[in-house]
N, CA and C atoms of all chains as a GROMACS GRO file, in nm:
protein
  561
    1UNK      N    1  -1.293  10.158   1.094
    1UNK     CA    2  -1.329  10.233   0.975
    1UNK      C    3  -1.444  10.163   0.902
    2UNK      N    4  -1.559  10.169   0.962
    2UNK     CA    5  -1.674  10.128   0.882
    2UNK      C    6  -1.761  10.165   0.775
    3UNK      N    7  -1.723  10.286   0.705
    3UNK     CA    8  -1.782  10.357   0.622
    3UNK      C    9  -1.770  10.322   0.443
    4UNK      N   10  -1.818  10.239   0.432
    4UNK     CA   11  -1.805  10.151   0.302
    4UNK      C   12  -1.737  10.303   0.179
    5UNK      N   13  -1.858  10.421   0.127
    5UNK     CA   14  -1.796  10.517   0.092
    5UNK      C   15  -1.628  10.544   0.126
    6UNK      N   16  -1.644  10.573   0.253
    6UNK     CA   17  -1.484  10.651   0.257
    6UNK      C   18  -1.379  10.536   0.217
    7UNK      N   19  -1.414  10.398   0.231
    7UNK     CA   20  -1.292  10.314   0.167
    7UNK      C   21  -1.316  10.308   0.050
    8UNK      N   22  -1.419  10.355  -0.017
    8UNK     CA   23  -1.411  10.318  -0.171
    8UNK      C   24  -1.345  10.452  -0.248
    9UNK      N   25  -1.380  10.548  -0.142
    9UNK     CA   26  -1.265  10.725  -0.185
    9UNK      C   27  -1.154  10.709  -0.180
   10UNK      N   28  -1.105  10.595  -0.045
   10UNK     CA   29  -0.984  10.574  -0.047
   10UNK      C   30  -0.893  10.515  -0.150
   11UNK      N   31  -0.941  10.416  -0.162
   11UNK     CA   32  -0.939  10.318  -0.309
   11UNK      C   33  -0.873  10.384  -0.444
   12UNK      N   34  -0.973  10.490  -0.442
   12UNK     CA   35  -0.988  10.536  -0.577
   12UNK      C   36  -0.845  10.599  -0.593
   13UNK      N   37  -0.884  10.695  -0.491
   13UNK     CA   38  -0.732  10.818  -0.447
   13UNK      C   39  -0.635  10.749  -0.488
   14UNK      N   40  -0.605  10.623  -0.442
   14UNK     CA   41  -0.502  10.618  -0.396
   14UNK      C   42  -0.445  10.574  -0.568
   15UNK      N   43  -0.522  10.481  -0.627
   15UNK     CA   44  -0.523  10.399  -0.728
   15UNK      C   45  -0.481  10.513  -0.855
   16UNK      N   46  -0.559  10.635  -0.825
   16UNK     CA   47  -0.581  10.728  -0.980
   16UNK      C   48  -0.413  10.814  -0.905
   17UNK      N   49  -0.408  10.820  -0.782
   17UNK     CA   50  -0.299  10.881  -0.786
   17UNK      C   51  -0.150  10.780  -0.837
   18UNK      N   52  -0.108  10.684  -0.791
   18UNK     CA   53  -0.013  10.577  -0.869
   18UNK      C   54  -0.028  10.564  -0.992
   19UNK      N   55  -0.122  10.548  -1.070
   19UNK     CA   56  -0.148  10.553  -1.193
   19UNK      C   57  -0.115  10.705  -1.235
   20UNK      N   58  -0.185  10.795  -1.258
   20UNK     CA   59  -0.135  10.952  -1.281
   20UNK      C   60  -0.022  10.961  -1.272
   21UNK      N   61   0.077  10.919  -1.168
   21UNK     CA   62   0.242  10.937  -1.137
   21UNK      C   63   0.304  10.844  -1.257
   22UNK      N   64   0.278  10.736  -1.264
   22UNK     CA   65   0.348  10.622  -1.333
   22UNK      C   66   0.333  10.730  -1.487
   23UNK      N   67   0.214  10.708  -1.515
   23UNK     CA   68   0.177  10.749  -1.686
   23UNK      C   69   0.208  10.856  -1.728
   24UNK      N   70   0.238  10.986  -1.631
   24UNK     CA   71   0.265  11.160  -1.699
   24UNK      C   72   0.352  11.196  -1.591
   25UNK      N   73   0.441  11.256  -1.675
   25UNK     CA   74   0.554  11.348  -1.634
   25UNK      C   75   0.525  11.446  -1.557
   26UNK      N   76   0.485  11.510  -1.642
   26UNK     CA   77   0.432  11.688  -1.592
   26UNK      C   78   0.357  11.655  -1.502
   27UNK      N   79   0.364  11.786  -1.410
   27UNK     CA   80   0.267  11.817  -1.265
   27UNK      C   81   0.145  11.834  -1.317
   28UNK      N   82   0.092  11.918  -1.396
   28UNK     CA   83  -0.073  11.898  -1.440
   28UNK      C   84  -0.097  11.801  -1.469
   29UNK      N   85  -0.044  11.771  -1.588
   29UNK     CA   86  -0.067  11.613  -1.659
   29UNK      C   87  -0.128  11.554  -1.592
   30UNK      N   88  -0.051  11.549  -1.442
   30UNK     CA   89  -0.073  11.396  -1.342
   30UNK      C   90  -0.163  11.445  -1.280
   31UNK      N   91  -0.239  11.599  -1.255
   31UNK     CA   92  -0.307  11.606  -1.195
   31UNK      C   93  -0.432  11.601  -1.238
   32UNK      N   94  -0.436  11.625  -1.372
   32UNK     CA   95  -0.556  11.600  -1.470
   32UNK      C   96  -0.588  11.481  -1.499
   33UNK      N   97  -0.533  11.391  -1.503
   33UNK     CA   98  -0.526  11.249  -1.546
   33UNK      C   99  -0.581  11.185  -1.451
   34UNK      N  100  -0.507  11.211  -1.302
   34UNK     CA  101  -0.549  11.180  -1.154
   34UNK      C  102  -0.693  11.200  -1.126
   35UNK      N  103  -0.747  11.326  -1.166
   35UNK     CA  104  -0.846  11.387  -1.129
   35UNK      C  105  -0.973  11.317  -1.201
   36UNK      N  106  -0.953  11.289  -1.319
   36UNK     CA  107  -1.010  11.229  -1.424
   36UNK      C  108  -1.054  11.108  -1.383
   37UNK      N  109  -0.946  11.016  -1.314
   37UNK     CA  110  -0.969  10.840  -1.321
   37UNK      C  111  -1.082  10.880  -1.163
   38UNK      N  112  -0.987  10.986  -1.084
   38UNK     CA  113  -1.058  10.971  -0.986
   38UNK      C  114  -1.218  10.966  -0.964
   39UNK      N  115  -1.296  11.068  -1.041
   39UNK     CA  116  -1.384  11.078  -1.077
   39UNK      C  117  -1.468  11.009  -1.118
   40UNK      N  118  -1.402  10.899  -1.210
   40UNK     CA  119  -1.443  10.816  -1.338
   40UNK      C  120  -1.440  10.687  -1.239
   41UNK      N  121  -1.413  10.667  -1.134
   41UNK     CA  122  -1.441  10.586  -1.022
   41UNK      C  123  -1.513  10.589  -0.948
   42UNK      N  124  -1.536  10.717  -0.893
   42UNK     CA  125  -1.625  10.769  -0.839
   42UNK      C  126  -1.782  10.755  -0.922
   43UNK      N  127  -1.760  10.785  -1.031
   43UNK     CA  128  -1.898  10.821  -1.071
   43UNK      C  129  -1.947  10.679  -1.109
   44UNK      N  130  -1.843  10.591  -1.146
   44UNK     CA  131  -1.908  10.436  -1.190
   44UNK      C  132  -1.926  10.380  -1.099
   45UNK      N  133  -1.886  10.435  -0.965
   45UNK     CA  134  -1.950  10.334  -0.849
   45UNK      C  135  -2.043  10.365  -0.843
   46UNK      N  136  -2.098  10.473  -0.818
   46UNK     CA  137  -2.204  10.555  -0.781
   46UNK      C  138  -2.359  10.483  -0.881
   47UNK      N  139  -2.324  10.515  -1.010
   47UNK     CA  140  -2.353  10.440  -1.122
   47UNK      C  141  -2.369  10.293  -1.107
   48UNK      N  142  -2.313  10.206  -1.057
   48UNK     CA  143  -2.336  10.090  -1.079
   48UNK      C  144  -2.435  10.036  -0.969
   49UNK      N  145  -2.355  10.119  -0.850
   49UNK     CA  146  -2.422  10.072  -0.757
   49UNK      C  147  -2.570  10.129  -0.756
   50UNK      N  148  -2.610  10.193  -0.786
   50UNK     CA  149  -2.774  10.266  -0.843
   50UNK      C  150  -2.829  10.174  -0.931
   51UNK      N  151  -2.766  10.115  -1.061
   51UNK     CA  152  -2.796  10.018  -1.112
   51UNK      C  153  -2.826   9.868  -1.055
   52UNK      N  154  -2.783   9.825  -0.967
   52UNK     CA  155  -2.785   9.755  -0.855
   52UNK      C  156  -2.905   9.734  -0.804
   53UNK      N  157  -2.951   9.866  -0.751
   53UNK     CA  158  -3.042   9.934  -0.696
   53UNK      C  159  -3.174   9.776  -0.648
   54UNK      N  160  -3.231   9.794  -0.764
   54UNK     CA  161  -3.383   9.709  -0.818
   54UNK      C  162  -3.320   9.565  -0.774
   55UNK      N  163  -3.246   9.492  -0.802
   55UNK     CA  164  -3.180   9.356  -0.784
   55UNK      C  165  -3.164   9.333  -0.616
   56UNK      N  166  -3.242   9.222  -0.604
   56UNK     CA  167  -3.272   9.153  -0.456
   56UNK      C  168  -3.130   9.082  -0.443
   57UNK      N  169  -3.076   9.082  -0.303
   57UNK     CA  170  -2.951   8.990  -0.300
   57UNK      C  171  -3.009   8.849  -0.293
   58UNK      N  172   3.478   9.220  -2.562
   58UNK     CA  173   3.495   9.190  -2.443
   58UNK      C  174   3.484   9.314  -2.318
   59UNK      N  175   3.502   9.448  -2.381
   59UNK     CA  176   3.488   9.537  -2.286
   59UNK      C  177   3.328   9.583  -2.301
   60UNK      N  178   3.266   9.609  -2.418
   60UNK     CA  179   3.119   9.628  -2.443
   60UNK      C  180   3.019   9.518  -2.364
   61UNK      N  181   3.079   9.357  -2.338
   61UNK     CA  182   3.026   9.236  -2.269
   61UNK      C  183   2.999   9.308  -2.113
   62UNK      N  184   3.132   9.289  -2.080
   62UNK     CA  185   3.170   9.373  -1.900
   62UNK      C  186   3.081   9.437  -1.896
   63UNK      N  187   3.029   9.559  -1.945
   63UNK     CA  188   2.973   9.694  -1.973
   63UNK      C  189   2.832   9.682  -1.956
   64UNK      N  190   2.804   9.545  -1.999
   64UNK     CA  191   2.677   9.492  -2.073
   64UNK      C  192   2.607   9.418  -1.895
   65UNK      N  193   2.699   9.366  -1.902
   65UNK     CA  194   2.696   9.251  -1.751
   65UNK      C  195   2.662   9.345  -1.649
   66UNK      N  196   2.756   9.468  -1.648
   66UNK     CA  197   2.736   9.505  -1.508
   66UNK      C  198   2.598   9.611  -1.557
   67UNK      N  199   2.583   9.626  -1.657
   67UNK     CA  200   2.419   9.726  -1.664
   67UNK      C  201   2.321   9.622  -1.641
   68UNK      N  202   2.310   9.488  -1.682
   68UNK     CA  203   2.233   9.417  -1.631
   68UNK      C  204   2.198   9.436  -1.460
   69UNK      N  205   2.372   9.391  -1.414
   69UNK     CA  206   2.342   9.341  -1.267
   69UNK      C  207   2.256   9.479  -1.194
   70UNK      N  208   2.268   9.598  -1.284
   70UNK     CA  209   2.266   9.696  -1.217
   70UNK      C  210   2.074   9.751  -1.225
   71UNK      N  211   2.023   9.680  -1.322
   71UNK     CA  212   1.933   9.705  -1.371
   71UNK      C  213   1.911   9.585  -1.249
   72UNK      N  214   1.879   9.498  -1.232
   72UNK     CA  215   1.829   9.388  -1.140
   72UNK      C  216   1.833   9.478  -0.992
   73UNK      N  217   1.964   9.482  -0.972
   73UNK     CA  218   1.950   9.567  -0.838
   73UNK      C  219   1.845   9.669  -0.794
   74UNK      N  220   1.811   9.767  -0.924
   74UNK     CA  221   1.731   9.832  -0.911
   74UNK      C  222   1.613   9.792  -0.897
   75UNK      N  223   1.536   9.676  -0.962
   75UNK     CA  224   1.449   9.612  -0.966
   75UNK      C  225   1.442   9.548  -0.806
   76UNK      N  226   1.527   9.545  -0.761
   76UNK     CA  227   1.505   9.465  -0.625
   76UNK      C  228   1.464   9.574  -0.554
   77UNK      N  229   1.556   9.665  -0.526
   77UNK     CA  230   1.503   9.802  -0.441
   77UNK      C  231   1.382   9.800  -0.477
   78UNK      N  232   1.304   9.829  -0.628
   78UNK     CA  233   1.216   9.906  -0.611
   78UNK      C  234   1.090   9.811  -0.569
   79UNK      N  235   1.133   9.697  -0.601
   79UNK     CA  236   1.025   9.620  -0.506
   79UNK      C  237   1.088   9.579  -0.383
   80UNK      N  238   1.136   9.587  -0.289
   80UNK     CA  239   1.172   9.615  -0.159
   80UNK      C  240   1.105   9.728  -0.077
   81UNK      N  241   1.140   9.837  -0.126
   81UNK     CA  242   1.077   9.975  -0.090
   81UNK      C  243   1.008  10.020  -0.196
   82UNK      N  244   0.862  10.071  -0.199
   82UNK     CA  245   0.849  10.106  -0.284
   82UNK      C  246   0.866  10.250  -0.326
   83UNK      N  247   0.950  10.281  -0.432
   83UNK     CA  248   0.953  10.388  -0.506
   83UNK      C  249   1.116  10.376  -0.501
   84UNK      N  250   1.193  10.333  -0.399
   84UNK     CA  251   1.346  10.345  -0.402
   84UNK      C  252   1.350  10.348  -0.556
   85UNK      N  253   1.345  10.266  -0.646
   85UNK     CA  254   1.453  10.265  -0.760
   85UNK      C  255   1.407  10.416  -0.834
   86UNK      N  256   1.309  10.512  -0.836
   86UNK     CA  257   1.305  10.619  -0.868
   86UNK      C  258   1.375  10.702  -0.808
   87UNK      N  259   1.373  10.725  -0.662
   87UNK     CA  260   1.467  10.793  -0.586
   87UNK      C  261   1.615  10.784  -0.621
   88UNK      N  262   1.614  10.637  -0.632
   88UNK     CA  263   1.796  10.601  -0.691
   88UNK      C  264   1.823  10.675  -0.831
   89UNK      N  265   1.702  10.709  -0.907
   89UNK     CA  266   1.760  10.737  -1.055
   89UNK      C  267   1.732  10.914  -1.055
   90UNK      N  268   1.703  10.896  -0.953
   90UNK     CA  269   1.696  11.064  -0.912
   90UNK      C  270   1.568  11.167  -0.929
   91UNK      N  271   1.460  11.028  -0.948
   91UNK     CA  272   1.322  11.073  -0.967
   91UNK      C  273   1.240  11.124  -0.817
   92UNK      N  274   1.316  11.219  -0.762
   92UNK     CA  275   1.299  11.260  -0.630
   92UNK      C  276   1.149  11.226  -0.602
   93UNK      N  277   1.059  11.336  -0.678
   93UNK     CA  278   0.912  11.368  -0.694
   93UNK      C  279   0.834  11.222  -0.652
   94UNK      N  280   0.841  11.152  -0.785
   94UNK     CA  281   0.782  11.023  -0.795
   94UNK      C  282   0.824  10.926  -0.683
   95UNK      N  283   0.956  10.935  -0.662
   95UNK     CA  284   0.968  10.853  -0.566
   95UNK      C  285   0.914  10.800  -0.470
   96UNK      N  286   0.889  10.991  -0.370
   96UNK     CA  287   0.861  11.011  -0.236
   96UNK      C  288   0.709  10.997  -0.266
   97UNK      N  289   0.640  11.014  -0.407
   97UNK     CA  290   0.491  10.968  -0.368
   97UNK      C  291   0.481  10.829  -0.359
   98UNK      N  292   0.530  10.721  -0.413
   98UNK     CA  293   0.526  10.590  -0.433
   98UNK      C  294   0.539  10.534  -0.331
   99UNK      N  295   0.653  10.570  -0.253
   99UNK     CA  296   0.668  10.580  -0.108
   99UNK      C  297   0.622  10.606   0.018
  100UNK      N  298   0.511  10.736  -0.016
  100UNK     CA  299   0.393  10.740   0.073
  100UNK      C  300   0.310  10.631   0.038
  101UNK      N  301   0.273  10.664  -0.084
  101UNK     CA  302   0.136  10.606  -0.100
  101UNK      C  303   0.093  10.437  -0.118
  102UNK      N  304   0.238  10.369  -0.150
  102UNK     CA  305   0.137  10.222  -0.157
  102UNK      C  306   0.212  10.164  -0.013
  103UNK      N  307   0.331  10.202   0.066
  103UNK     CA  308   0.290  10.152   0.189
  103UNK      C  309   0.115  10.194   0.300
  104UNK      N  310   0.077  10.312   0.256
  104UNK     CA  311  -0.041  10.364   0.324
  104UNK      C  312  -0.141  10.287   0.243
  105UNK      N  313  -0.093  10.248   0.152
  105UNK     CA  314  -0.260  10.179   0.090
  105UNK      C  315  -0.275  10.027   0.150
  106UNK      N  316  -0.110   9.976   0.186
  106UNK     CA  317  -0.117   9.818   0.245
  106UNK      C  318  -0.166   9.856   0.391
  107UNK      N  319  -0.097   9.972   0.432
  107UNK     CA  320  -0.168   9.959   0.568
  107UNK      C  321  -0.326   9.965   0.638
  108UNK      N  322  -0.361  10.073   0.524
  108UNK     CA  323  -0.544  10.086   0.531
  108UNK      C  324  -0.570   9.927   0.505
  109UNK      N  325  -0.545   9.877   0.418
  109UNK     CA  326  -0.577   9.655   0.409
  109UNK      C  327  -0.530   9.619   0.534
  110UNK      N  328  -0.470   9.643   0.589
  110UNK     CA  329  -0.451   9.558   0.725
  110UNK      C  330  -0.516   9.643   0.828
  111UNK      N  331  -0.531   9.744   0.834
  111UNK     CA  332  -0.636   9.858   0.932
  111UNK      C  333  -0.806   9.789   0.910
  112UNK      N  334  -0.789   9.731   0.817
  112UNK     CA  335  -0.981   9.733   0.801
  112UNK      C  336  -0.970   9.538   0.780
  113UNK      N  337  -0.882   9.458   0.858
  113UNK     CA  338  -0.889   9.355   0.850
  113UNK      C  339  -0.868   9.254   0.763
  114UNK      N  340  -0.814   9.314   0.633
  114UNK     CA  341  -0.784   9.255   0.527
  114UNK      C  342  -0.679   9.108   0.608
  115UNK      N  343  -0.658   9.070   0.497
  115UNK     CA  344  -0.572   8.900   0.480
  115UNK      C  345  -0.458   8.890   0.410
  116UNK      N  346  -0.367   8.874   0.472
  116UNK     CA  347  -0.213   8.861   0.388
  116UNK      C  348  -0.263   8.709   0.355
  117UNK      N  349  -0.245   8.661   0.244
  117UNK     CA  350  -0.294   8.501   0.187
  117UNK      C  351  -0.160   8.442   0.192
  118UNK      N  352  -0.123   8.290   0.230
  118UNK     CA  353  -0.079   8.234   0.229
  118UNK      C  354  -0.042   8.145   0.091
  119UNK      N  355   0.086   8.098   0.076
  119UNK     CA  356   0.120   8.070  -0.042
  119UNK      C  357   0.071   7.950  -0.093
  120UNK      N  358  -0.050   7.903  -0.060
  120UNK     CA  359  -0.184   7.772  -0.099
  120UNK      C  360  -0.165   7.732  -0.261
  121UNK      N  361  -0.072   7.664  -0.256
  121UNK     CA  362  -0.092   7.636  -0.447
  121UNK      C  363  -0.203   7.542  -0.471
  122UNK      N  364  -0.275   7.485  -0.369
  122UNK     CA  365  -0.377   7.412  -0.377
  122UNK      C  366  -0.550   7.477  -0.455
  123UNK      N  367  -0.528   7.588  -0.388
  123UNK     CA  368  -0.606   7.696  -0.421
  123UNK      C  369  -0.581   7.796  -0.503
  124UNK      N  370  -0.574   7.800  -0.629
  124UNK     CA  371  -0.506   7.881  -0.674
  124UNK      C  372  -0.542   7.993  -0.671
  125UNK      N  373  -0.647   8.115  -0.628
  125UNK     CA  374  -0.696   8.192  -0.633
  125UNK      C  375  -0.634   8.242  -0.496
  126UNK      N  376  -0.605   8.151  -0.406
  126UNK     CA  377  -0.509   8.213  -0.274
  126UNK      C  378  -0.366   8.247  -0.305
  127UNK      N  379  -0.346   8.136  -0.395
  127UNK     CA  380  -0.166   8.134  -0.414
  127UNK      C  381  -0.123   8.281  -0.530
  128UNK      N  382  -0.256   8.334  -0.628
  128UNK     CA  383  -0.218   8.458  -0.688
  128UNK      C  384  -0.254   8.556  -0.610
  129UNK      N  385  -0.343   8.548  -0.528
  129UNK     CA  386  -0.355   8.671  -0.395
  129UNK      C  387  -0.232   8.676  -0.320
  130UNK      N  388  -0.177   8.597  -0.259
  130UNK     CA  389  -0.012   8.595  -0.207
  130UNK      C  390   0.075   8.683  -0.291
  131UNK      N  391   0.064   8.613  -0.404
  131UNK     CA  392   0.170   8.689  -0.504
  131UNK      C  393   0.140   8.814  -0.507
  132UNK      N  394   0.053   8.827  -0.538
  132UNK     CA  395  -0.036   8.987  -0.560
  132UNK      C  396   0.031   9.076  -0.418
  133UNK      N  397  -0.020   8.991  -0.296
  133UNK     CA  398   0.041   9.049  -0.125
  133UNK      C  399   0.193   9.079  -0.140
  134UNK      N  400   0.252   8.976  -0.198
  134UNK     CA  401   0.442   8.994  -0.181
  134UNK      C  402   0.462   9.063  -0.317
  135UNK      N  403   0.393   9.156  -0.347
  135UNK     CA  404   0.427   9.256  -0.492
  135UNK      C  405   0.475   9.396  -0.372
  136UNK      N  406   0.431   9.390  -0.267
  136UNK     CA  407   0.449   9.562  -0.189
  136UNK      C  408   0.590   9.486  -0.120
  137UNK      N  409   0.672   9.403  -0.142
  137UNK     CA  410   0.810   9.412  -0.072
  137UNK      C  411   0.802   9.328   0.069
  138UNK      N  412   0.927   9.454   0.113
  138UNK     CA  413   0.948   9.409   0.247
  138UNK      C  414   0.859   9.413   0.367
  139UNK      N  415   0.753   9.524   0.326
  139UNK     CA  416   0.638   9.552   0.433
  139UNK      C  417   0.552   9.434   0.448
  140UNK      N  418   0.533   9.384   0.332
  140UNK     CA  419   0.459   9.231   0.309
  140UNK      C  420   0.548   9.137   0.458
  141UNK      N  421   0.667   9.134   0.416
  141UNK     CA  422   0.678   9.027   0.553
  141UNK      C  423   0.671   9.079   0.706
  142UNK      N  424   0.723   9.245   0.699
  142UNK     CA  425   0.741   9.331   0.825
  142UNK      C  426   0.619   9.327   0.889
  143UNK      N  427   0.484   9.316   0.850
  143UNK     CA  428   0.324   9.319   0.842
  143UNK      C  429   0.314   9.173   0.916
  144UNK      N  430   0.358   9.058   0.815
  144UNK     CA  431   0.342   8.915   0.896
  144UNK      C  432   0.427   8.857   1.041
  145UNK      N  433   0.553   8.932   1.043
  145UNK     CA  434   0.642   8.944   1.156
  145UNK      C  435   0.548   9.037   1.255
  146UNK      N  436   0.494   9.114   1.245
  146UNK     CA  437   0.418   9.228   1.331
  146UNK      C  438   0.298   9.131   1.387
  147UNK      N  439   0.226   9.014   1.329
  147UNK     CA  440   0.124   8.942   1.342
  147UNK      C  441  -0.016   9.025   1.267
  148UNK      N  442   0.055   9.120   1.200
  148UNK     CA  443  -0.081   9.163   1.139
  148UNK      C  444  -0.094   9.049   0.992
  149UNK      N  445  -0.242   9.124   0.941
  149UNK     CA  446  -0.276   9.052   0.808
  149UNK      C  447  -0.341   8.914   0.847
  150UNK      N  448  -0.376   8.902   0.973
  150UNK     CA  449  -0.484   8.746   0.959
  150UNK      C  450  -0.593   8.785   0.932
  151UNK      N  451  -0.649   8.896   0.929
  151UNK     CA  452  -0.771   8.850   0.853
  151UNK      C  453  -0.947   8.834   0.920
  152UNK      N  454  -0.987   8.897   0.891
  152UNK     CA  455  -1.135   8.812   1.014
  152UNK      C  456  -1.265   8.827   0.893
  153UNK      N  457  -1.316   8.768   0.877
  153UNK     CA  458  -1.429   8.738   0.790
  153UNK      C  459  -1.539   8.761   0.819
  154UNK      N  460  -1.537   8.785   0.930
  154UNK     CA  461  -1.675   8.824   0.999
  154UNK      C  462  -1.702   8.973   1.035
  155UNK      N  463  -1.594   9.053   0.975
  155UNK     CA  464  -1.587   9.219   0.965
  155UNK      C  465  -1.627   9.238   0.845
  156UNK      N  466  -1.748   9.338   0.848
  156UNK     CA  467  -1.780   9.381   0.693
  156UNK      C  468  -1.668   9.464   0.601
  157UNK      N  469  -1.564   9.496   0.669
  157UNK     CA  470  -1.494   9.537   0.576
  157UNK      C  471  -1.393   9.451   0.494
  158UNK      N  472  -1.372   9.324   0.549
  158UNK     CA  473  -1.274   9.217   0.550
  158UNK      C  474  -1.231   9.224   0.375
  159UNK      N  475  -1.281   9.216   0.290
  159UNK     CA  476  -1.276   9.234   0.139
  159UNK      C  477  -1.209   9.354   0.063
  160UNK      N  478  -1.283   9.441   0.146
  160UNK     CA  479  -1.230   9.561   0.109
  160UNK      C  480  -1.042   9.547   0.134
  161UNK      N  481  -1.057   9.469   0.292
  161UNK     CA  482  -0.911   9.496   0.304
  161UNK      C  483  -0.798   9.445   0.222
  162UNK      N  484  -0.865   9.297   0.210
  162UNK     CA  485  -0.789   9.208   0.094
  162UNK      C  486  -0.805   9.326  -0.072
  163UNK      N  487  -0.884   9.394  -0.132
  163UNK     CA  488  -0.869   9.473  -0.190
  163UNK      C  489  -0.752   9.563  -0.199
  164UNK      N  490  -0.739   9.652  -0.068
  164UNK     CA  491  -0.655   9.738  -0.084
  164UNK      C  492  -0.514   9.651  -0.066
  165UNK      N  493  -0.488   9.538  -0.050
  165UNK     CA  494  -0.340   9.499   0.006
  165UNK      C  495  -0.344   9.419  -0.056
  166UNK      N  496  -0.439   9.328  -0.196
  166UNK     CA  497  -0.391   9.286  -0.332
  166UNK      C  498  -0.352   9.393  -0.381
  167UNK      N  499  -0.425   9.521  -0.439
  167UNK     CA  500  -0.412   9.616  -0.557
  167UNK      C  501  -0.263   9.680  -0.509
  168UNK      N  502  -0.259   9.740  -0.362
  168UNK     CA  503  -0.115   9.776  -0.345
  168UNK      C  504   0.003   9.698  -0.401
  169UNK      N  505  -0.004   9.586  -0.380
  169UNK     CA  506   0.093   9.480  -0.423
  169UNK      C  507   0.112   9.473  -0.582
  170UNK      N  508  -0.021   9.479  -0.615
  170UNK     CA  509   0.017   9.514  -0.769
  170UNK      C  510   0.071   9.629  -0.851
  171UNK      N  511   0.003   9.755  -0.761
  171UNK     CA  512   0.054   9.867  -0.809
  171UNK      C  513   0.258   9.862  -0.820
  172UNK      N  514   0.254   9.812  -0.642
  172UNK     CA  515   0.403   9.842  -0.685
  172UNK      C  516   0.487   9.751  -0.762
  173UNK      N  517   0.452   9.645  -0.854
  173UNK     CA  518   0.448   9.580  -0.963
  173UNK      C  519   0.484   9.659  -1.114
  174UNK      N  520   0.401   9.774  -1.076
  174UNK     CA  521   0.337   9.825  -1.221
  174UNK      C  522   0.498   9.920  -1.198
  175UNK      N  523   0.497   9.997  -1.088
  175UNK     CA  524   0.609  10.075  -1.044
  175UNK      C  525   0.742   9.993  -1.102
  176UNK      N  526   0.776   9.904  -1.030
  176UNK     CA  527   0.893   9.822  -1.080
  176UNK      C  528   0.880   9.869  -1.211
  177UNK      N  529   0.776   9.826  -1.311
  177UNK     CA  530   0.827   9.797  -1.503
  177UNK      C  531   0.810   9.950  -1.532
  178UNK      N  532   0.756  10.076  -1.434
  178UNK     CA  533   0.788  10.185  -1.496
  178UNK      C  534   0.974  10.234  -1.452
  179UNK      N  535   1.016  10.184  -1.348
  179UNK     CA  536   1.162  10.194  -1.318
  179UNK      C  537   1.254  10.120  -1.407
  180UNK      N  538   1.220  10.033  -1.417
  180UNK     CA  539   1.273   9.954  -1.547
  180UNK      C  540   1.273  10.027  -1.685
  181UNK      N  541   1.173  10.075  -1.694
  181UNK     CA  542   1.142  10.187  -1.840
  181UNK      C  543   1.283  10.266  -1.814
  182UNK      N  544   1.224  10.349  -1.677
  182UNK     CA  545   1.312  10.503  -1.709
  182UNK      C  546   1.447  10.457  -1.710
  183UNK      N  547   1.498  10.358  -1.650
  183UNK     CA  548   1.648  10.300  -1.650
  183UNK      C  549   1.709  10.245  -1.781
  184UNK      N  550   1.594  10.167  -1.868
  184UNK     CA  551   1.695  10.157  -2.001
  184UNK      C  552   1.598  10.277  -2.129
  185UNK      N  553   1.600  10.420  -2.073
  185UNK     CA  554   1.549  10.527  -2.169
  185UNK      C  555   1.448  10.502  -2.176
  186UNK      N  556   1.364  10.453  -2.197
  186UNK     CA  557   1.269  10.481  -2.302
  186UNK      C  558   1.136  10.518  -2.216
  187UNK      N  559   1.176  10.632  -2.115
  187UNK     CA  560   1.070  10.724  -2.047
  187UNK      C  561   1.147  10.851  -1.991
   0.00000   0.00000   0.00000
């Protein structure tokens, strides 16, 4: 599984889904909440790593 | 003296649960009849230790010398019994020279912690206050 992306989807999934379950009851709740972090992971990687961008290793 | 008894065995009983639910993860929800939650907890952070050992991750050894190894261990023996079933299997050594190697230690610290977090929400729902 070499695809840096798909382990960092994995990551996320898995993370916003345990979290979502633990914190809300309700079935939306957790799915909104879920959906939310998921995203909010998604988009700050995306984000950071763009920020990144210019910076020589 | 009967409220003590009463007291003792909700303790022992509260511990027990605490052991299940870090043993398996999600049992102590299943036990309290949190069917739902259970069976996801149950999928999901054994599949998250296994993707860490699928992509080469490192079960860490209990190095108190190092301390940054010896809280990665801890972090590893937070997912239970799979933690040792994984080292009995010979998985979890680890290779450093796979670009994913980090990632794996990633997913099979954070699993370990998650089902951490699980335990003190089973603990919640068991003395009310969830």
């Amino acid at each position: 599984m070499p695809s840096h992306l798909l382990l960092l989807v994995l990551f996320a999934f898995f993370v916003s889904l345990v979290f979502a379950v633990i914190a809300k009851d309700d079935g939306w709740e957790q799915f909104r909440f879920g959906g939310m972090m998921f995203g909010g992971f998604l988009a700050s990687a995306v984000a950071i790593g763009w920020l990144m961008y210019p910076f020589p290793l | 003296m009967c409220a003590s008894a009463a007291k003792q065995t909700r303790s022992g009983r509260l511990v027990l649960l605490c052991l299940a639910s870090w043993a398996l993860p999600g049992a102590g929800h299943l036990w309290l009849g949190r069917r739902s939650k259970g069976l996801i907890f149950l999928a999901a952070l054994p599949l998250m230790f296994a993707t860490g050992l699928a992509v080469h991750g490192r079960l860490f050894p209990f190095d108190l010398s190092e301390p940054l190894v010896g809280m990665a261990a801890a972090a590893d023996l937070g997912i239970g019994l799979t933690y040792f079933l994984a080292g009995a299997l010979g998985y979890g050594i680890g290779d450093v020279r796979v670009a994913t190697y980090e990632y794996g230690n990633a997913f099979l610290i954070v699993a370990g912690l998650l089902n951490l977090l699980v335990i003190v929400d089973v603990y919640d729902v068991a003395m009310g206050r969830k």
